[in-house]
C-alpha positions in Angstrom: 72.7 -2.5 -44.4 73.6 -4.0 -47.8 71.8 -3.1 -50.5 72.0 -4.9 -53.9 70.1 -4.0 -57.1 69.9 -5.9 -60.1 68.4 -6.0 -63.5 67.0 -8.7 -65.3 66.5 -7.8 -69.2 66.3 -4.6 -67.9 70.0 -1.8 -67.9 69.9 0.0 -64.7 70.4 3.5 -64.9 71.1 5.4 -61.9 67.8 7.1 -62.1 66.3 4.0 -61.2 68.8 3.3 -58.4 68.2 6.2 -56.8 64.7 6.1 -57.0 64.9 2.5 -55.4 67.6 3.5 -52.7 64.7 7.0 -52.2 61.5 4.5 -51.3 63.5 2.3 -49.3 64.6 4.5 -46.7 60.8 5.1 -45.9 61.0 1.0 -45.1 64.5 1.9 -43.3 62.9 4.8 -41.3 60.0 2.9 -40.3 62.3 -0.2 -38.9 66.3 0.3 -38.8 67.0 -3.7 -38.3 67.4 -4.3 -41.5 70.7 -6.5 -42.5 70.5 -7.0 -46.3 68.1 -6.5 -49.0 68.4 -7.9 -52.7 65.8 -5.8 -55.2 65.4 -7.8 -58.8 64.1 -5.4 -61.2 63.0 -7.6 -64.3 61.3 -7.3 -68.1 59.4 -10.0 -68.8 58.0 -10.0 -72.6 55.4 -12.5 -73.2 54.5 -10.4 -76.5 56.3 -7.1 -78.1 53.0 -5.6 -76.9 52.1 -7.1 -73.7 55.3 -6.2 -71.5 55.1 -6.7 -67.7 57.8 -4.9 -65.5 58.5 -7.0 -62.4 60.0 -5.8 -59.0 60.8 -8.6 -56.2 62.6 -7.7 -52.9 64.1 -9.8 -50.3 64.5 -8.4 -47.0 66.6 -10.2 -44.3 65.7 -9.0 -40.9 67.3 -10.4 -37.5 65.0 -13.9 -37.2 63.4 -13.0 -40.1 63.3 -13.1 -44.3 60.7 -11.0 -45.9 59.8 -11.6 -49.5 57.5 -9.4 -52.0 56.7 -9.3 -55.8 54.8 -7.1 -57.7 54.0 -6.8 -61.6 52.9 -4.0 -63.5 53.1 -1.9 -66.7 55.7 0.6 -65.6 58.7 0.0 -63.9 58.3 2.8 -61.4 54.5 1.8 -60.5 55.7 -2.0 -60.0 57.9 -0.3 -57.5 55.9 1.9 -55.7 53.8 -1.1 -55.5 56.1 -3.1 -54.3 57.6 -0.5 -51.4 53.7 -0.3 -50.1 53.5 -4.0 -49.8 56.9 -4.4 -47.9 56.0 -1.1 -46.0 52.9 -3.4 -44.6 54.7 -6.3 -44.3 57.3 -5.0 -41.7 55.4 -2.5 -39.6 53.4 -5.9 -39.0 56.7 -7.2 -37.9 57.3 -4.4 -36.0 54.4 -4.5 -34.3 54.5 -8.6 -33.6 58.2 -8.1 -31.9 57.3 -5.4 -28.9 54.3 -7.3 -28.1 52.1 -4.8 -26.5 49.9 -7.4 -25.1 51.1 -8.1 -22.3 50.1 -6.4 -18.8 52.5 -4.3 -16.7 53.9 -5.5 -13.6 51.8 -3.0 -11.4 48.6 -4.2 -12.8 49.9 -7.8 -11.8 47.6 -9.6 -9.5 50.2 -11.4 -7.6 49.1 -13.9 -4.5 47.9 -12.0 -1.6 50.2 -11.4 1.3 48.6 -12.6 4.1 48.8 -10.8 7.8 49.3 -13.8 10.5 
């Protein structure tokens, strides 16, 4: 898996690298196909007051790209956030690739054998 974290407006300090690397292997644990992921942690100031800390993750799976933002007032909330929303995002994956809908062989009503 390659990992790669980047700041926009933002210095990353290995605190916050760990901390991302942490939540993520909760998302690795849960499904180990994962080929790359790109986290963008951002700054955006609209005023001096009114700063919003932004955290987006892409998430390239085998047949599959998973995308997810989230915004909020502290940079560590925006990334819990964001970990809960990708944690949702690929056990519904998960779930959509073993297909449990399906019936079993035995329970397979097959055309009857007739006796001639």
């Amino acid at each position: 898996m390659n990992l790669t974290i980047s700041g926009h407006h933002l210095e990353l300090t290995p605190a916050i690298r760990e901390y991302v690397q942490n939540k993520l292997e909760r998302v690795i644990r849960h499904f180990d196909h994962v080929i790359d992921v790109a986290v963008i942690l951002a700054v955006d100031s609209l005023t001096e007051k009114d700063k919003r800390q932004r955290a987006e993750i892409n998430l390239h799976l085998r047949g599959k790209d998973l995308h997810v933002t989230s915004e909020a007032h502290d940079l560590y909330a925006a990334i819990d956030l964001l970990i809960d929303k990708l944690d949702r995002q690929v056990l519904k994956h998960k779930d959509k690739i073993q297909d449990h809908q399906h019936t079993g062989i035995k329970h397979f009503e097959g055309p009857a054998t007739e006796a001639a």
